[in-house]
C-alpha positions as CSV (number, residue, x, y, z in Angstrom):
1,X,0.0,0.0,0.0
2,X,1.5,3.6,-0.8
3,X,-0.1,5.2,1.8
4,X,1.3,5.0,5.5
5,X,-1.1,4.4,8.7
6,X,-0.6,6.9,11.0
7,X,-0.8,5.6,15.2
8,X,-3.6,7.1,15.6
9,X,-5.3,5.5,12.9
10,X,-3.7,1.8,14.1
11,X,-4.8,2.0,16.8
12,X,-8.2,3.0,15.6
13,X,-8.0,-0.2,13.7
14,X,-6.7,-2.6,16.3
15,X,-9.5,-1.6,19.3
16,X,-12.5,-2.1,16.4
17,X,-10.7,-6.1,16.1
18,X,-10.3,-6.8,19.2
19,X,-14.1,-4.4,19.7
20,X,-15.6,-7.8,17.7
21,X,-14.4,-10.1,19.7
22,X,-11.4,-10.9,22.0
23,X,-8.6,-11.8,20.2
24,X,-4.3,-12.6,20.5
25,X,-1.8,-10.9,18.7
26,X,-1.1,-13.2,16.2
27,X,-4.7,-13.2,15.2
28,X,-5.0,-9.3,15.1
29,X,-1.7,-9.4,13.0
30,X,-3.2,-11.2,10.4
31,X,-6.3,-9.5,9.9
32,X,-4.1,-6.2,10.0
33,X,-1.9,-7.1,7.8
34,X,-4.2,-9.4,5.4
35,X,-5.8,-6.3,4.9
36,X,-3.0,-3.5,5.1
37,X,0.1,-4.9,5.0
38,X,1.0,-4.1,8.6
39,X,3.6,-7.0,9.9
40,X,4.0,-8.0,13.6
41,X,7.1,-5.6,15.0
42,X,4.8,-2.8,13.9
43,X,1.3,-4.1,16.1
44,X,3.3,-5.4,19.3
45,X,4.3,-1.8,20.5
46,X,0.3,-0.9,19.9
47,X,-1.2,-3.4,21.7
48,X,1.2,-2.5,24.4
49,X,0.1,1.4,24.3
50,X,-3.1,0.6,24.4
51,X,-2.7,-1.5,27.4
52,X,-0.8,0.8,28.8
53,X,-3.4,3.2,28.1
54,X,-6.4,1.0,29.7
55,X,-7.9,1.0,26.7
56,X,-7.3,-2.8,26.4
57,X,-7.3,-5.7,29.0
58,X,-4.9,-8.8,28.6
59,X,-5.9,-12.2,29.8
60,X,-3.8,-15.8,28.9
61,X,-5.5,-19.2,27.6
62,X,-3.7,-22.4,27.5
63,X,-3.8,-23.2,23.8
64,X,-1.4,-26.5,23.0
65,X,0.2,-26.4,26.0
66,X,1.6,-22.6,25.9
67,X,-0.3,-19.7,27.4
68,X,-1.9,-16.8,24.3
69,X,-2.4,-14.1,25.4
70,X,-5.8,-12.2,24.7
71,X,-6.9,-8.9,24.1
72,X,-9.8,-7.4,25.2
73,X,-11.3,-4.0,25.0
74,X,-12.1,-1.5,27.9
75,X,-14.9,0.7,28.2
76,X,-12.2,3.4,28.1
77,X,-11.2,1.6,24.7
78,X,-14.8,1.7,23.9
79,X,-14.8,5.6,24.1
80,X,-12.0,6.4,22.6
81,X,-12.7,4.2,19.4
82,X,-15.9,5.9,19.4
83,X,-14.1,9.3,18.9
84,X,-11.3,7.6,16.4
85,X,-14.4,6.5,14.4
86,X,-16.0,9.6,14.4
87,X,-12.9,12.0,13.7
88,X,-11.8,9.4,10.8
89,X,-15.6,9.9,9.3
90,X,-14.8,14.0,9.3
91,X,-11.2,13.5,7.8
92,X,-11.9,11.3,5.3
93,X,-15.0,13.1,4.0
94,X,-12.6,16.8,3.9
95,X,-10.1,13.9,1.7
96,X,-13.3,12.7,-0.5
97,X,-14.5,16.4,-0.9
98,X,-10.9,17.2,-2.2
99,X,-10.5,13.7,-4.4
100,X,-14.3,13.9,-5.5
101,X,-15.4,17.4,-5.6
102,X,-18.6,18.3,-3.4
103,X,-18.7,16.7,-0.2
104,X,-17.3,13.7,-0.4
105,X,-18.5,10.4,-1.5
């Protein structure tokens, strides 16, 4: 992909995964970078933000014999995807009104 994915926007993107349902980094890896090309090193240092952050929770399941560990959102994470989503809505319709003429597609 040519363009880059700011932090804000990542982490906009990793609370609405893990907002679907709980899920370990491996998982949201894949789906991030199935989609956008985003590899591991780059999502480790998010999820650990966001923890940081309260925005997620971590909890371990024995899978195989070896502890994953889970992610799952906050009601702090809740909120602030809520205002990610809605910021991203008003960006990217001033970028569709620029790209597309009138007010965005």
């Amino acid at each position: 992909m040519i363009f880059s994915v700011s932090a804000a926007l990542l982490d906009t993107l990793v609370l609405r995964v893990v907002e679907e349902r709980d899920s370990y980094g491996y998982e949201i890896s894949q789906t991030l970078r199935d989609n956008l090309g985003i590899s591991e090193s780059t999502l480790y240092p998010v999820l650990r933000r966001l923890q940081r952050d309260d925005c997620l929770e971590v909890y371990d399941v024995e899978y195989s014999g070896r502890n994953r560990r889970y992610y799952k959102i906050t009601d702090k994470g809740r909120s602030q995807l809520q205002l990610y989503m809605g910021e991203w809505l008003d960006y990217k319709g001033r970028i569709d009104a620029i790209l597309f003429g009138g007010k965005g597609k």
